[in-house]
RODO-2510 file (C-alpha; in nm, 4 decimals, decimal comma):
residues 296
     n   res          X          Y          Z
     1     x     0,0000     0,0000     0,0000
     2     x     0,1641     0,3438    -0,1212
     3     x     0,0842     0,6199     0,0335
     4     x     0,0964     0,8466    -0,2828
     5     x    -0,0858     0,5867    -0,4839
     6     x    -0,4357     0,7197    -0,3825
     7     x    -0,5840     1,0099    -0,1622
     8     x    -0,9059     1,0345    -0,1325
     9     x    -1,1799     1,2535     0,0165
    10     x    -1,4940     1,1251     0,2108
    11     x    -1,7343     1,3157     0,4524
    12     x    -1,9074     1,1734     0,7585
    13     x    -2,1352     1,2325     1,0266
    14     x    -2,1115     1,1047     1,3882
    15     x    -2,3042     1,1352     1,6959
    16     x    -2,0752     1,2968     2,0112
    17     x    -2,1660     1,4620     2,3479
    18     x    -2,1063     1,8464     2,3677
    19     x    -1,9512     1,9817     2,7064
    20     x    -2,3069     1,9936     2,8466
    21     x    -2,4219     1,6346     2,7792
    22     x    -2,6202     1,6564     2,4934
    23     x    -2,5331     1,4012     2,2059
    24     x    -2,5007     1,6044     1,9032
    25     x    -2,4841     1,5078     1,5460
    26     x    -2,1756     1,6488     1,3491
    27     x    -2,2176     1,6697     1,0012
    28     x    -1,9824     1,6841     0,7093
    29     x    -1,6476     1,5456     0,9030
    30     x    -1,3922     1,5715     0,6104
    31     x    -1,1535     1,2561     0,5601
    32     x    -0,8093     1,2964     0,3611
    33     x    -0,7554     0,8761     0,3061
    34     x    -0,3632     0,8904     0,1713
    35     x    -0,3617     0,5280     0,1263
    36     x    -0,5000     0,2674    -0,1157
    37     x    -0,7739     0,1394     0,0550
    38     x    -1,1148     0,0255    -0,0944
    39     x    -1,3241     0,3054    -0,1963
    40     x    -1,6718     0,2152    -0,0322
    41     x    -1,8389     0,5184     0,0842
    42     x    -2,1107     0,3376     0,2092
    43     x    -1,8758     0,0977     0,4567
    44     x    -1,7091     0,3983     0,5564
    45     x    -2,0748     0,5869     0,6980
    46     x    -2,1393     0,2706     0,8775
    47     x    -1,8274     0,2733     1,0809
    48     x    -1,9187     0,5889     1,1707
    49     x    -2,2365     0,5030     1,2426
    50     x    -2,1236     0,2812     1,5125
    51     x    -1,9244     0,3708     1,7734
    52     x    -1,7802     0,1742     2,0609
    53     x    -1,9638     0,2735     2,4414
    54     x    -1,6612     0,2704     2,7016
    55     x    -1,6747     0,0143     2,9234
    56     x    -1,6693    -0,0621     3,3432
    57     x    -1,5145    -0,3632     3,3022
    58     x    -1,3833    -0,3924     3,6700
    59     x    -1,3963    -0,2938     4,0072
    60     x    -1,1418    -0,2442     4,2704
    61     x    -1,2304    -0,3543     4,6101
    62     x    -1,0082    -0,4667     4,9277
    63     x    -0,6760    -0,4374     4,7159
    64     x    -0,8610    -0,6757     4,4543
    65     x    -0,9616    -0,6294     4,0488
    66     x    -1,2716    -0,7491     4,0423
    67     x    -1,3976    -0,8466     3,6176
    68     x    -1,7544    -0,8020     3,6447
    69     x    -2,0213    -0,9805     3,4601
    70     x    -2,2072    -0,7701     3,2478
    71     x    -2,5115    -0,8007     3,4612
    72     x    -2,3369    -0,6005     3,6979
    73     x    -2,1758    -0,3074     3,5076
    74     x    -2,2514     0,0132     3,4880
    75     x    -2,4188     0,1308     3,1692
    76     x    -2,1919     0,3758     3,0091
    77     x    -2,4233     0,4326     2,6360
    78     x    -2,6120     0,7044     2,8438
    79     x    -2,3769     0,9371     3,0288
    80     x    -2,6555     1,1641     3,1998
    81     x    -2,7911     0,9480     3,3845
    82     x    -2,4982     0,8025     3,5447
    83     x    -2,4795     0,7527     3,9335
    84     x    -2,1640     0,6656     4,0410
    85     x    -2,0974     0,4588     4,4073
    86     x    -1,7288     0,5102     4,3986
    87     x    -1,4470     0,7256     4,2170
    88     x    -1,2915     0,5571     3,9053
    89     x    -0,9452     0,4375     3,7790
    90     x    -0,9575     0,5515     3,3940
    91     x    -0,7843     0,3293     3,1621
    92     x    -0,7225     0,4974     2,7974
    93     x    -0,6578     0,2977     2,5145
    94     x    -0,7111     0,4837     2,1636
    95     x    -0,9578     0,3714     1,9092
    96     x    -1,1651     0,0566     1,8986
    97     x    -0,9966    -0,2021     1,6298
    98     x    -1,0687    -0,5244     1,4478
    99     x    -1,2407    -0,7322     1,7557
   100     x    -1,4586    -0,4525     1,8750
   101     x    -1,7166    -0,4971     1,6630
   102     x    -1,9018    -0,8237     1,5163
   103     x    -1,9184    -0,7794     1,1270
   104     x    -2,2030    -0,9649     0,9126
   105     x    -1,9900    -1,0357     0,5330
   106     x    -2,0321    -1,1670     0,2151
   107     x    -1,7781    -1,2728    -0,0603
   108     x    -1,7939    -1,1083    -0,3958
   109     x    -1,6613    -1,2168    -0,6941
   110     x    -1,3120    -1,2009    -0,6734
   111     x    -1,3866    -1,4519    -0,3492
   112     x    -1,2996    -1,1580    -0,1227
   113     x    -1,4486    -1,1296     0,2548
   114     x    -1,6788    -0,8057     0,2337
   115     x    -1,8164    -0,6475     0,5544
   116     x    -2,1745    -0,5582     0,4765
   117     x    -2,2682    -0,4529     0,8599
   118     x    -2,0914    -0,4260     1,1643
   119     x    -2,1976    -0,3655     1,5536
   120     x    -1,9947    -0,2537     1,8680
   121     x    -1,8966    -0,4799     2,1094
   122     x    -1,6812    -0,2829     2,3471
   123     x    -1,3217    -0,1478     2,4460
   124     x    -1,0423    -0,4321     2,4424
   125     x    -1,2148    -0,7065     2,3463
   126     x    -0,9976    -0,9101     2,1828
   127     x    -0,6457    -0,9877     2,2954
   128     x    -0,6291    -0,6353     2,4226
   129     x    -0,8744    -0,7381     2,6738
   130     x    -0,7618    -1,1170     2,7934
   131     x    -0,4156    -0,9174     2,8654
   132     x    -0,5584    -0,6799     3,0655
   133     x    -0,8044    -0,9050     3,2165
   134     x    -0,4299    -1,1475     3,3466
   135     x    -0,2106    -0,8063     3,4165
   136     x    -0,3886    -0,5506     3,5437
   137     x    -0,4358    -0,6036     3,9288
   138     x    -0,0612    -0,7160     3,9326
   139     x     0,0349    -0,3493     3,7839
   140     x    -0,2170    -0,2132     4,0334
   141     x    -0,0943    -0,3750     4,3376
   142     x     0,2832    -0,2217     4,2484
   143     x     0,0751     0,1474     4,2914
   144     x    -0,1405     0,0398     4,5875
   145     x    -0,0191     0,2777     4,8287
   146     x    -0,0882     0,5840     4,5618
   147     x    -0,4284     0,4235     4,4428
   148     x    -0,5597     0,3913     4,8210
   149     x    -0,4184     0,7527     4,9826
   150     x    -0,7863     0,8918     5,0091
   151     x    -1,0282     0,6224     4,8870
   152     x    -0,9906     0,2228     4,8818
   153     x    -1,2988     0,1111     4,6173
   154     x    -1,3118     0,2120     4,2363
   155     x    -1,4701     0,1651     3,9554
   156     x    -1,2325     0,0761     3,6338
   157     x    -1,3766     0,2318     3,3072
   158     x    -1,1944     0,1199     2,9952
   159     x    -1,2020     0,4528     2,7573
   160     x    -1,1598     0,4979     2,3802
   161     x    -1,0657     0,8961     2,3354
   162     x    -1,2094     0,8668     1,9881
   163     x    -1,4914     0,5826     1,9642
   164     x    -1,4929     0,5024     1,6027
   165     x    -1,3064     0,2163     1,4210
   166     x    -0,9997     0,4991     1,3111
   167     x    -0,7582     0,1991     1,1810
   168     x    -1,0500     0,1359     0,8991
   169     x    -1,0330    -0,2566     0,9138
   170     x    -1,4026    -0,3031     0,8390
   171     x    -1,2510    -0,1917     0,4721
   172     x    -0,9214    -0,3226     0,4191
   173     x    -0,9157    -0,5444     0,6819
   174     x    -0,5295    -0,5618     0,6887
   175     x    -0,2808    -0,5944     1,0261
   176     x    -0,2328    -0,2579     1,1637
   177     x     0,1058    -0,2296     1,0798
   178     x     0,3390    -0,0138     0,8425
   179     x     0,1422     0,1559     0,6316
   180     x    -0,2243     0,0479     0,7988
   181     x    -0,0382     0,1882     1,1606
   182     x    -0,0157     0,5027     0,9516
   183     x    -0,3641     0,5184     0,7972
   184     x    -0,5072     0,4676     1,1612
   185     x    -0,2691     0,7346     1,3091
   186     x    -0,3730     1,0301     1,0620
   187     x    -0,7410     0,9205     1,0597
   188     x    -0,7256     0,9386     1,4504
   189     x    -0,5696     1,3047     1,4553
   190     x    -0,7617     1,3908     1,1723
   191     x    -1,0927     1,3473     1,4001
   192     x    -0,9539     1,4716     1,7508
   193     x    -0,8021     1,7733     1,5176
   194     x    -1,1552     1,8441     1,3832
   195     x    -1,2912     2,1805     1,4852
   196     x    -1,6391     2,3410     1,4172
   197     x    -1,6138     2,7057     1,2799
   198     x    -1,6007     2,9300     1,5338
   199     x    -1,6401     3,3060     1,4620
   200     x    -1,5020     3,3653     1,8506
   201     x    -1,1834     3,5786     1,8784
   202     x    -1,0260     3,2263     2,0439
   203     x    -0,9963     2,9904     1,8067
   204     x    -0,7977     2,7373     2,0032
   205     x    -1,1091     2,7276     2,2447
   206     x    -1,2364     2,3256     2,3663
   207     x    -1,5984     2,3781     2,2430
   208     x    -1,4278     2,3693     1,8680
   209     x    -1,2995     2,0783     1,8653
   210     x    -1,5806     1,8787     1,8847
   211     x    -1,4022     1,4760     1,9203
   212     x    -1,2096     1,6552     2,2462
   213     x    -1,5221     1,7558     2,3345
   214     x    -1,6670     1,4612     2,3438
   215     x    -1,3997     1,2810     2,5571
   216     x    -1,3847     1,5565     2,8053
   217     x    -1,7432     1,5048     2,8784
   218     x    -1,7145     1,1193     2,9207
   219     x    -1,3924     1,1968     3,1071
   220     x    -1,5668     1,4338     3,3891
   221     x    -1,8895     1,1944     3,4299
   222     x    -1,6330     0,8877     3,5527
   223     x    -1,5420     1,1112     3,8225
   224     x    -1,1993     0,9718     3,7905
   225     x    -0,8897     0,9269     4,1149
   226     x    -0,6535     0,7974     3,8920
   227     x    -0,5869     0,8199     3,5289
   228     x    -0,3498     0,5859     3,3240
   229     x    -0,2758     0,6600     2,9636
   230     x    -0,2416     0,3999     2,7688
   231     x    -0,2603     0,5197     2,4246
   232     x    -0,0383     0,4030     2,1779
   233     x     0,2350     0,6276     2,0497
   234     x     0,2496     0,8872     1,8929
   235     x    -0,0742     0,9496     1,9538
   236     x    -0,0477     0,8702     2,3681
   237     x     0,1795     1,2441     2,3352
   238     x    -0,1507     1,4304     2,2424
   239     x    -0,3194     1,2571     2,4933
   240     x    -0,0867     1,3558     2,7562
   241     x    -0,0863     1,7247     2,6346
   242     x    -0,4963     1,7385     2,6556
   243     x    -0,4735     1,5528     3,0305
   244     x    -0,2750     1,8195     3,1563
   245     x    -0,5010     2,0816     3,0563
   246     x    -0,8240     1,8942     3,2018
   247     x    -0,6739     1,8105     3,4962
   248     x    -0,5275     2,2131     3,5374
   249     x    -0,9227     2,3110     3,4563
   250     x    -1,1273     2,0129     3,6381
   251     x    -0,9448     1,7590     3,8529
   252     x    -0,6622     1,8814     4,0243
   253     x    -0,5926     1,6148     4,2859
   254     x    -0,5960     1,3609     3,9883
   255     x    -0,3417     1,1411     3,9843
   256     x    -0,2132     1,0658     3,6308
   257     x     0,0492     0,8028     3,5079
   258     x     0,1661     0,6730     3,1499
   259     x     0,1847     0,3149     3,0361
   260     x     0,2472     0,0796     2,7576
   261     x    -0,0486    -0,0319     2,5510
   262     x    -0,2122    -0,3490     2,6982
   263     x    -0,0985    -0,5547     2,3936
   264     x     0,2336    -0,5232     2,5221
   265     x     0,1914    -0,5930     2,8387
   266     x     0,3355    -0,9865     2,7991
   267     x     0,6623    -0,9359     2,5775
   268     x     0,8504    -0,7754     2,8946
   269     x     0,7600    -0,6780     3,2319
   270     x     0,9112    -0,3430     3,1974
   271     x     0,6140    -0,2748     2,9611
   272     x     0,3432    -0,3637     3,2959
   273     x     0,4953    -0,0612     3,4833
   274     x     0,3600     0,2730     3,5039
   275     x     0,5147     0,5886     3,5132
   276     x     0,3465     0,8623     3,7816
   277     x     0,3389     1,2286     3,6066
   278     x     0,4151     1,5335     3,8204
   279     x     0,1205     1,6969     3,6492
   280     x     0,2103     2,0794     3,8162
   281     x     0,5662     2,0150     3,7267
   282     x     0,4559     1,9506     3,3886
   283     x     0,2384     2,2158     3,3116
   284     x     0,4702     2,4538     3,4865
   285     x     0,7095     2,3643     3,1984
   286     x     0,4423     2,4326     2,9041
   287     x     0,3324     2,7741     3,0555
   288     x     0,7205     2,8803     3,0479
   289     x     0,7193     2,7598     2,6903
   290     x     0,4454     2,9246     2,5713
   291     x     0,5629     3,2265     2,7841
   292     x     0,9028     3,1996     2,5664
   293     x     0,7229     3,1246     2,2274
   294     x     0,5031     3,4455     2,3241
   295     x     0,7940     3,6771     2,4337
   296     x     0,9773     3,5823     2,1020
***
């Protein structure tokens, strides 16, 4: 796949919260596509048509990770009428992939698999999922002494940032890697780059960008303790930028760390450690850049 061989424009719509809670449909989201991929306009409005719900997939009681059957998880589709018992341990991945969703197919005539629908499942539920389902209280007993300063019970929400299947596979339904690790990385920051016009003074105000707003929203209903980024690089850098500035506006006794991606959690153990943030030390250091950038 060639990244000059085709680039192509598409425009969706999707369905995301504003910063007040009301789901909102957003028309006409432009799509650059810089790589050959199958041009199926119609597949491409149905995986925006279906997005991924985050997920309480655990709790955190006595010192224990509790994987809950999904009779007893909280229902996360509609955020305004959540009622949380405890605070939450946010776990951010990036994007739902391949075994999110369950895909209905036919083969056409060149004998190729065709997805012809496809519904959401949930965050990490393939491999993603098993590893976090064998890791994650070991990673959270290293931290237990941070994780239990003020309160001992959480909830643990599993969070997509953007909600929509941005690697594509329901069209090309290739590996993410190389190229199709590319394709899913500009597709990603093409949506959490998308802003609505704006004819404010501020342009670099939340309320335009509307896939931000969307995840600040979800972000400040889990009434989060902790917060562990996850995301998978380069994209986790973004990630860690818009944290800092939530947690400066919203949540300042937050406590935020950086991690590997679940799927690496079993080639070394280095990768099941997390990394605490000195979140004022850090956005100490971006007001004296911005301070320098403005004074030059």
């Amino acid at each position: 796949m060639s990244q000059d061989s085709k680039k192509t424009k598409y425009s969706v719509g999707v369905e995301l919260y504003d910063l007040c809670g009301k789901l909102r449909e957003i028309k006409n989201v432009e799509l650059q596509i810089n790589y050959d991929v199958p041009d199926n306009p119609s597949l491409l409005e149905k995986i925006f048509q279906n997005k991924v719900a985050d997920d309480h997939r655990f709790d955190y009681e006595n010192s224990r990770l509790q994987c809950l059957p999904k009779d007893n998880k909280i229902d996360l589709n509609n955020l305004n009428d959540l009622n949380l018992k405890n605070k939450s341990i946010v776990i951010i991945l990036e994007s739902p992939h391949k075994d999110e969703f369950c895909y209905c197919c036919h083969v056409n005539k060149e004998n190729e698999c065709c997805v012809a629908e496809m519904y959401p499942i949930r965050p990490a539920n393939g491999k993603t999922g098993k590893k976090l389902d064998k890791y994650l209280e070991g990673i959270l007993r290293q931290y237990k002494k941070e994780l239990e300063n003020k309160e001992k019970d959480f909830h643990v929400f599993i969070v997509n940032p953007i909600q929509y299947q941005t690697s594509l596979w329901a069209l090309h339904q290739k590996p993410i890697q190389d190229d199709y690790k590319k394709l899913r990385n500009e597709v990603w920051e093409s949506l959490w780059n998308h802003a609505i016009e704006d004819n404010s003074d501020n342009k670099d105000n939340l309320n335009n960008y509307v896939f931000r707003n969307d995840f600040y929203y979800r972000l400040k209903k889990y009434d989060p303790a902790h917060i562990i980024n996850c995301c998978t690089k380069p994209l986790n850098d973004l990630i860690d930028s818009f944290l800092l500035e939530f947690l400066k506006e919203e949540f300042k006794d937050v406590n935020l760390y950086k991690g590997y991606h679940p799927s690496a959690y079993s080639f070394n153990e280095n990768n099941r450690k997390l990394k605490k943030i000195d979140v004022q030390k850090e956005q100490e250091a971006i007001a004296q850049c911005s301070n320098l950038i403005c004074n030059d």
